[in-house]
C-alpha positions as CSV (number, residue, x, y, z in Angstrom):
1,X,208.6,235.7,50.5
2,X,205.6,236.4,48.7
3,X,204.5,233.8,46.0
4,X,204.8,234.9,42.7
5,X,201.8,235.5,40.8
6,X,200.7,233.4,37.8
7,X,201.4,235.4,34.6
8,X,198.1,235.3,32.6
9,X,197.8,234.2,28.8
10,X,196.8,237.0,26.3
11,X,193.0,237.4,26.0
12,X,193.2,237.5,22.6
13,X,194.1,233.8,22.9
14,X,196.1,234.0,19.8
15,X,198.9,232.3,21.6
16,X,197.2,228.7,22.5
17,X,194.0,226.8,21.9
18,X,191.5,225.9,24.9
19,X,191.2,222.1,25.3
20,X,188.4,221.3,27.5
21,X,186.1,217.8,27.3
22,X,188.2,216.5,24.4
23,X,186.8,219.5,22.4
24,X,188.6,222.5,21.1
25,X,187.7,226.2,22.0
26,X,188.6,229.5,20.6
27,X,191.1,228.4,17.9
28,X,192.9,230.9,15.8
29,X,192.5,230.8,12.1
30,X,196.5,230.9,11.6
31,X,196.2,227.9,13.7
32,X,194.2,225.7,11.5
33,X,196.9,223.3,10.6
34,X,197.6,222.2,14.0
35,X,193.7,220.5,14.2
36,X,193.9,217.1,12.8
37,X,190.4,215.3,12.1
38,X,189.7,211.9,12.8
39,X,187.6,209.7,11.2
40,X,185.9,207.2,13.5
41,X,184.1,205.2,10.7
42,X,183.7,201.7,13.3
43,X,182.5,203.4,15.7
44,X,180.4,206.3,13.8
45,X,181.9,209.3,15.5
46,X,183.7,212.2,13.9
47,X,185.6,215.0,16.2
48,X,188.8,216.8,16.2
49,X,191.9,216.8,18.4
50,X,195.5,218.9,18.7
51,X,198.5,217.2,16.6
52,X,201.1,215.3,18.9
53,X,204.2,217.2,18.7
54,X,206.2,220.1,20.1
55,X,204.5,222.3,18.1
56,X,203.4,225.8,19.3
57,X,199.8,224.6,20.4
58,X,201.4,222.1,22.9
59,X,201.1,222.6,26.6
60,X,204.7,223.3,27.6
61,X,205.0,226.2,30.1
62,X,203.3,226.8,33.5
63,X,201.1,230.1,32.3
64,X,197.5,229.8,32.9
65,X,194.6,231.1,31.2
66,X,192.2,233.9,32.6
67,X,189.1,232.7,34.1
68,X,186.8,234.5,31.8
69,X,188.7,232.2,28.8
70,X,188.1,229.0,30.6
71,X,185.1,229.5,32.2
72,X,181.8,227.5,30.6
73,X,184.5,226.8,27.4
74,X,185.4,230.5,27.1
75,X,182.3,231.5,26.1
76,X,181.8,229.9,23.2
77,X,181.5,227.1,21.2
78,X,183.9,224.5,20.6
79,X,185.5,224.0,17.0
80,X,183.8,220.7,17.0
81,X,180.5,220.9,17.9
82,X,179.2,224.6,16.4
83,X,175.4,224.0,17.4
84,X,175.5,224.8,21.2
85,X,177.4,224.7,24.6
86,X,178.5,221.2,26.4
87,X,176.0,219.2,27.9
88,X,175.6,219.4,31.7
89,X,177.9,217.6,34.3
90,X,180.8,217.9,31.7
91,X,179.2,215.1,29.9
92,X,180.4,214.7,25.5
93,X,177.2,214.3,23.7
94,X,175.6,211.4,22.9
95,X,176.8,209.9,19.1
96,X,174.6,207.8,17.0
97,X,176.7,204.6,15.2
98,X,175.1,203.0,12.4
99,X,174.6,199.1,12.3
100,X,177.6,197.7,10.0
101,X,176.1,194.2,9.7
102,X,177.0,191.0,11.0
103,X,181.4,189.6,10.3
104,X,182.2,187.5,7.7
105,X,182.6,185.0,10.4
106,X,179.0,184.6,10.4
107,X,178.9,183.5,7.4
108,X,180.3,179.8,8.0
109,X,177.7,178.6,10.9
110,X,174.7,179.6,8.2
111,X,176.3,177.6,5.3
112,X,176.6,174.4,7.7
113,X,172.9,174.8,8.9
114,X,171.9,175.4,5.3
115,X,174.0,172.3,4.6
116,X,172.4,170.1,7.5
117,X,169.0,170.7,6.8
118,X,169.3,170.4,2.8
119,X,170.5,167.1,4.3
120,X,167.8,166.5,6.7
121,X,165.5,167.2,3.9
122,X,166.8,164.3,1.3
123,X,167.0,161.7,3.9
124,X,163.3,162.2,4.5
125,X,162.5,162.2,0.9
126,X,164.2,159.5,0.0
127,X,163.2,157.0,3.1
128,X,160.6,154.3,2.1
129,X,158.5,151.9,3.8
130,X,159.8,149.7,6.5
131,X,159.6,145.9,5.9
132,X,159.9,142.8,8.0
133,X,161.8,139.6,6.4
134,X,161.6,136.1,8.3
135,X,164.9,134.2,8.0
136,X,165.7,130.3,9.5
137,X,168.7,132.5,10.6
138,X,170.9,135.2,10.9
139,X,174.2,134.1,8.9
140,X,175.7,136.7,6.8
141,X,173.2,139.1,7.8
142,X,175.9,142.4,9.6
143,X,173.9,145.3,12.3
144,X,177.1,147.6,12.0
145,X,177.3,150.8,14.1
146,X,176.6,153.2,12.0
147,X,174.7,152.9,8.6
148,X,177.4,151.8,6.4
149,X,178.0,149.1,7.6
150,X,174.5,147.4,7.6
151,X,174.0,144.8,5.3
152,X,172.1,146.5,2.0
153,X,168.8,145.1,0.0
154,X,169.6,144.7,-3.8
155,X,167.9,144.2,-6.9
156,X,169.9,144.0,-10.1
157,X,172.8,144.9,-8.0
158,X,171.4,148.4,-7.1
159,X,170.3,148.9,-3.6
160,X,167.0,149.9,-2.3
161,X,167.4,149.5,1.5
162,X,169.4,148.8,4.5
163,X,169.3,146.5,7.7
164,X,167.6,148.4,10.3
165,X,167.6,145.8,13.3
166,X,167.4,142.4,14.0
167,X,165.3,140.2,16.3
168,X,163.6,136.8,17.1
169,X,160.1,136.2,16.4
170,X,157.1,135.5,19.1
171,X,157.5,131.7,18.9
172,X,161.9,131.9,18.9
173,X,162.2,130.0,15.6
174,X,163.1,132.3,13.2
175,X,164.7,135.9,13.0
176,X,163.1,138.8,11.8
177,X,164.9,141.2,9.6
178,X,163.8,145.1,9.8
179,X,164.6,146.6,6.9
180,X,164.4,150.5,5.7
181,X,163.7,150.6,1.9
182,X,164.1,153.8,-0.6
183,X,160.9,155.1,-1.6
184,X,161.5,154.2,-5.6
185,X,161.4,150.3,-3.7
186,X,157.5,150.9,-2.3
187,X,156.4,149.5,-6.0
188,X,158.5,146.4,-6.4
189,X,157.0,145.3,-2.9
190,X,154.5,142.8,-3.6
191,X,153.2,140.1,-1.7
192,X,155.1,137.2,-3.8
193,X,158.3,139.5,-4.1
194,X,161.5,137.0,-2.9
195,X,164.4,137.6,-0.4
196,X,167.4,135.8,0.0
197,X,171.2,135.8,1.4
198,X,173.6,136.7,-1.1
199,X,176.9,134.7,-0.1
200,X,179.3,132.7,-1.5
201,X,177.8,129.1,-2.4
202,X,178.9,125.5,-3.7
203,X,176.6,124.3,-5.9
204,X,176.4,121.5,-8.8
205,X,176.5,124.5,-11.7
206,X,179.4,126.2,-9.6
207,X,180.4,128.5,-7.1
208,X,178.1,131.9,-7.0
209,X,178.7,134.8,-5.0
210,X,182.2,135.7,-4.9
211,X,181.8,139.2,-5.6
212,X,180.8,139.0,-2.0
213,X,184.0,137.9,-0.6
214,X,185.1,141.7,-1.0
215,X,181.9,143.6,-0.5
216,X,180.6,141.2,2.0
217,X,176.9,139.1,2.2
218,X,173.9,141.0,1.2
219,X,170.0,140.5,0.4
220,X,169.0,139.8,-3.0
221,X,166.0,140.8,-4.0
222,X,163.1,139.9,-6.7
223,X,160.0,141.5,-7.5
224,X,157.0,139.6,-7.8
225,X,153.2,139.8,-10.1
226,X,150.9,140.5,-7.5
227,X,150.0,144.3,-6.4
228,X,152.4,145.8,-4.6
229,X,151.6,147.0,-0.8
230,X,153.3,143.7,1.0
231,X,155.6,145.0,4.2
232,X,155.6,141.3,6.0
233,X,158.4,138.4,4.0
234,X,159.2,135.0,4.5
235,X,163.1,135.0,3.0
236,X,164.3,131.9,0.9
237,X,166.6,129.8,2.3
238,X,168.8,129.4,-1.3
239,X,168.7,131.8,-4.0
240,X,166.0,131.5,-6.7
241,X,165.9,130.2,-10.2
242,X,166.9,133.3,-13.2
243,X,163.5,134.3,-13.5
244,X,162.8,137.9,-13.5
245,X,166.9,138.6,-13.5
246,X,166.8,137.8,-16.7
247,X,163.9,137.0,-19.2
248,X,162.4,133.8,-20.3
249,X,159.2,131.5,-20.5
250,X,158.0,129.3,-17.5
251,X,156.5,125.9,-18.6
252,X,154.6,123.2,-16.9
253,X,155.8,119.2,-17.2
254,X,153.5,116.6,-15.7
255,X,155.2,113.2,-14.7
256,X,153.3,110.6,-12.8
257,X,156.6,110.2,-10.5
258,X,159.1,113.0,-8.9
259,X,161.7,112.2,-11.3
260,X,165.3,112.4,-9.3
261,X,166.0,116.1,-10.0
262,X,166.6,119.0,-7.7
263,X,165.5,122.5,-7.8
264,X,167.6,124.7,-10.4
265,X,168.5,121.5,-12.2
266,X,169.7,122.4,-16.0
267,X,167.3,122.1,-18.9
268,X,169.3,121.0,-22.1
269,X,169.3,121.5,-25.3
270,X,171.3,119.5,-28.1
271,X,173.9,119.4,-24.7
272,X,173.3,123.2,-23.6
273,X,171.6,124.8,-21.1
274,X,169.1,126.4,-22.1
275,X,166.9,126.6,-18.7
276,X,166.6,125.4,-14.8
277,X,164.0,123.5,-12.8
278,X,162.1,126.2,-10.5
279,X,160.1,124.1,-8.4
280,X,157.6,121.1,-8.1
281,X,154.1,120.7,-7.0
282,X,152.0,117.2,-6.2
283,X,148.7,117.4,-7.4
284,X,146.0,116.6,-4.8
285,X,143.3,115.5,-7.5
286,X,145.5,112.3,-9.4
287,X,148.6,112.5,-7.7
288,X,150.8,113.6,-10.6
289,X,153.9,116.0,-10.2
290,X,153.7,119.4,-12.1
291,X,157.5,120.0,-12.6
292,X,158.2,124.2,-13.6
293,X,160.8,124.9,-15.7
294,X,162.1,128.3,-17.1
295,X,163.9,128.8,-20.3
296,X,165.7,131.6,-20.7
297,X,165.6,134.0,-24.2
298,X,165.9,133.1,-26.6
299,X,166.0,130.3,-26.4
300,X,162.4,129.9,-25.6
301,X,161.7,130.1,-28.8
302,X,162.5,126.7,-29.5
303,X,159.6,125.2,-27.8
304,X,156.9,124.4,-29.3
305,X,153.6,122.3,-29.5
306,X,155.8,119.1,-30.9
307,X,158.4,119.6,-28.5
308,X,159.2,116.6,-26.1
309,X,160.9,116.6,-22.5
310,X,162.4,113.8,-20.6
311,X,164.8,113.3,-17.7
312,X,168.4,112.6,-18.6
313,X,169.9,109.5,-17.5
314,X,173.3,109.7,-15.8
315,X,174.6,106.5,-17.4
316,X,172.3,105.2,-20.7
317,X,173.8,101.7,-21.6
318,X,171.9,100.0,-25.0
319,X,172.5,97.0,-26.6
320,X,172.0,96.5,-30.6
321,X,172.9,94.9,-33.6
322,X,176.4,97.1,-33.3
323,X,176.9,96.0,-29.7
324,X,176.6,97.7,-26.4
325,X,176.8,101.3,-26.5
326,X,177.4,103.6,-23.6
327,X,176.0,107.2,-23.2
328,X,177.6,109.2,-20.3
329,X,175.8,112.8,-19.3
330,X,177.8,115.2,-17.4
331,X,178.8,115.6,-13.6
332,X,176.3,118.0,-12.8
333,X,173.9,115.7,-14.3
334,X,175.2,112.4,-12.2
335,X,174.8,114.8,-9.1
336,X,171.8,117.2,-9.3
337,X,169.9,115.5,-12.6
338,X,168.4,117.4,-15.3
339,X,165.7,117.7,-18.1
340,X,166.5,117.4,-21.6
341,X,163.7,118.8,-24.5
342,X,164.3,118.4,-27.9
343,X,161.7,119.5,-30.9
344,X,161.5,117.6,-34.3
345,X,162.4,119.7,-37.4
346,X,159.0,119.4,-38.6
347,X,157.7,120.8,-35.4
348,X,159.7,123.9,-36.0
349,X,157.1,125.4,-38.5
350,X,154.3,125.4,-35.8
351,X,154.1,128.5,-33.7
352,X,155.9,129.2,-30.2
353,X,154.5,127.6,-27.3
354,X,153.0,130.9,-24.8
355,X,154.4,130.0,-21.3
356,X,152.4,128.1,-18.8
357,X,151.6,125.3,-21.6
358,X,151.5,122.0,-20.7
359,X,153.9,119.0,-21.2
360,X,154.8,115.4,-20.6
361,X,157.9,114.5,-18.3
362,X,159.0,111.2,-20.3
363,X,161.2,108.8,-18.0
364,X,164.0,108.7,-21.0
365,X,164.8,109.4,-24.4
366,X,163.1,105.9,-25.6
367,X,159.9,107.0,-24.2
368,X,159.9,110.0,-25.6
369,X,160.5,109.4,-28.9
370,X,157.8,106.1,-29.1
371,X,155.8,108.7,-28.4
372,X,156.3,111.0,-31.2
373,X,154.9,108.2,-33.3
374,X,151.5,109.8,-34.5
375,X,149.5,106.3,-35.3
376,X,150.5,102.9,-33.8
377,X,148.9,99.7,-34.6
378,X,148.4,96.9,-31.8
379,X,149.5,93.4,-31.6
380,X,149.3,90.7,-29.7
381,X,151.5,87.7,-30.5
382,X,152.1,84.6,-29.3
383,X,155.5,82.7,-28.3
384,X,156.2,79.0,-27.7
385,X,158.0,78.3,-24.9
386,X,159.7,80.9,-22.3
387,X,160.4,84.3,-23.2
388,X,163.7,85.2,-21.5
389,X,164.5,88.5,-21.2
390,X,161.7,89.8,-23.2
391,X,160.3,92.9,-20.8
392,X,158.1,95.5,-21.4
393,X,159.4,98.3,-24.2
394,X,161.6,95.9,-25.5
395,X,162.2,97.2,-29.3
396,X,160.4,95.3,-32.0
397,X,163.0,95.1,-35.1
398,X,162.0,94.2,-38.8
399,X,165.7,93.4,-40.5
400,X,167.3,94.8,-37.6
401,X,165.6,98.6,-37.6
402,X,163.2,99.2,-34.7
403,X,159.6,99.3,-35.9
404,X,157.8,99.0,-32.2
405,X,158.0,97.9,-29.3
406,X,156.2,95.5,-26.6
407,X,153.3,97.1,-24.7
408,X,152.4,94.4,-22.7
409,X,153.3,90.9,-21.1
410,X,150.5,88.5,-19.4
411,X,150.5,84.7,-18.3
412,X,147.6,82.9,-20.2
413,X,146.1,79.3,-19.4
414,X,144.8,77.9,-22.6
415,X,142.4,75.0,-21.9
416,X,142.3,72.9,-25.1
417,X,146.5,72.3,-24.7
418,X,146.4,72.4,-20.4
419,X,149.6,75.0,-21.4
420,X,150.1,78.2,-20.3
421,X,151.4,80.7,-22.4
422,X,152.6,84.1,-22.5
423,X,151.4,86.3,-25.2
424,X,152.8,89.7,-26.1
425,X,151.3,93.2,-26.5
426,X,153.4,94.9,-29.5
427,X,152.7,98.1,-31.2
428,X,154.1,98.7,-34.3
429,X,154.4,101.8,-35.6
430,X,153.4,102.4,-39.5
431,X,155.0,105.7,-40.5
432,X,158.6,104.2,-40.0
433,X,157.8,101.8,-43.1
434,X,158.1,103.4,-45.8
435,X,155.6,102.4,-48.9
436,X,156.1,103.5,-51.8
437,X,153.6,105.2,-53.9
């Protein structure tokens, strides 16, 4: 049986649309509505394509198109591409896309490296000097992991640097402390500037450093007066007098003993502190002690050039024409000592004493006040028979109000009598007789 023979399509084509390399050839006008148009905007290409369906322009039947329709797309140009035939090979033309820019994901790897180096960038502003402190030890001194947890530098409670490392020096007897300060630290740097361990302490004016209990040990810090540029410290084995945390006037007392005082023993005034001891120097030249003091404002302003200073006695016993009398200081004073300074009304009118004058460290309240007397006229008397219990300063007393006191005692051999004696030294002061007229 003879195969039957493929019925061709109509050459006028008006039946069916020729589909060939995703383009469209020889569409009717009446067919128009069957051609969607897509819109590839990601990927910058435009074409056209036949509407899914069972419409008329679907493939549905087993008729085939004449050669001469199919043939190098019919003869002419597809619907979709009017300026000239398919490429060779069957291949689509090439399509330009145009660059859409980078995704919004993009956007959060920039904003942390802009974050990280604006980072990067204050940390290197803000780094100082490195400095090197000598302590007798370690204790309360912490090398965390990471940077929080280093022990902190502090001056007025505001810090200016961080533990960096720690380490023993050449000759084992110390540790050194390596320290990164802030740059606004570089001027407070100075080559008498103080470090110590802030910590919680016992002393005889009371327990310090509690704060620390919570926020744990750290290094105080004070400035010094010499030009700055210092990066090598020796550290302070106990925290320093007030001076420079809070302001005041340093003065100098001369004694020709160490009296029994400690460093940052009270100064008092009419029974308050007013002041502590700093420190104490011998003198090489006569062998007197220089004893610093600093008073705090304002009450600095109380000394003057008729002030007088002596060392409080724990226990002052006297015994006069009312009895024995007991004066008791307090505690602190039984334990650590202090100074007491006191300035005469009359000395009041003079001007203010400007710090680093000079004063004399009186043994007790007695001495200093014989030595207020501005004239005293000398004596020298003679006793018969023993003089029990007469020593030197004992008080000479006209009707039972003190007038003087013995100066000096000496054994004499008088000849004409083959006795010896004792004659007595007395100065007697004038001023505390009053003569009328």
């Amino acid at each position: 049986m003879a195969a039957r023979a493929d019925e061709a399509l109509s050459i006028h084509r008006f039946c069916r649309a020729l589909v060939q390399h995703r383009r469209l050839y020889g569409v009717d006008p009446s067919r128009l509505a069957a051609i969607r148009v897509l819109d590839h905007r990601r990927s910058g290409g435009r074409g056209r394509q036949l509407c899914r369906g069972r419409g008329i322009d679907d493939a549905g039947d087993r008729r085939l198109r004449p050669a001469a329709h199919v043939g190098c797309g019919g003869g002419r140009a597809p619907v979709s591409d009017p300026g000239g035939p398919p490429r060779p090979g069957g291949l689509p033309p090439p399509r330009l896309r145009p660059w859409a820019g980078l995704p919004w994901i993009w956007a959060v790897p920039v904003i942390a490296l802009v974050i990280a180096a604006w980072l990067g960038l204050r940390t290197i502003s803000d780094r100082g000097p490195v400095i090197t402190i000598s302590f007798a030890n370690a204790e309360g001194i912490e090398l965390g992991r990471n940077e929080a947890a280093r022990t902190t530098i502090r001056y007025k409670n505001v810090e200016l640097g961080r533990v960096a490392s720690l380490g023993l020096s050449d000759d084992k007897s110390s540790v050194v402390v390596t320290a990164e300060m802030r740059r606004e630290a570089e001027p407070l740097l100075r080559s008498d500037t103080k470090f110590w361990v802030v910590r919680p302490r016992l002393g005889f004016s009371g327990i310090s450093g509690l704060s620390t209990l919570v926020s744990g040990a750290y290094i105080g810090m004070l400035p010094g007066e010499q030009p700055s540029g210092a990066r090598d410290f020796r550290g302070l084995d106990n925290p320093p007098p007030a001076q420079g945390l809070v302001n005041g006037k340093i003065f100098a007392l001369t004694t020709e003993r160490m009296p029994a005082i400690s460093d940052a023993a009270p100064v008092y005034f009419h029974g308050v502190q007013v002041g502590e001891v700093m420190d104490h120097t011998l003198s090489d030249k006569d062998g007197t002690v220089s004893v610093n003091v600093f008073i705090y404002q304002p009450h600095s302003t109380l000394i003057r050039p008729g002030s007088q200073f002596w060392i409080a006695a724990g226990v002052e016993a006297t015994i006069g024409t009312q009895g024995l009398q007991v004066e008791t200081e307090t505690l602190q004073t039984l334990l650590s000592g202090a100074i007491v300074f006191e300035t005469p009304p009359d000395a009041l009118t003079e001007a203010e004493s400007p710090p680093g004058s000079k004063y004399t460290l009186y043994r007790d309240r007695k001495s200093a006040a014989d030595s207020a007397d501005p004239v005293r006229v000398s004596y020298q008397v003679s006793f018969p028979g023993p003089l029990h219990g007469m020593a030197i300063g004992t008080p000479v007393e006209l009707r039972g109000i003190p007038i003087g006191r013995v100066s000096a005692l000496r054994l004499e051999y008088d000849q004409a009598s083959e006795d010896i004696r004792v004659p007595a030294t007395i100065e007697i002061s004038p001023h505390r007789i009053a003569i009328p007229g």
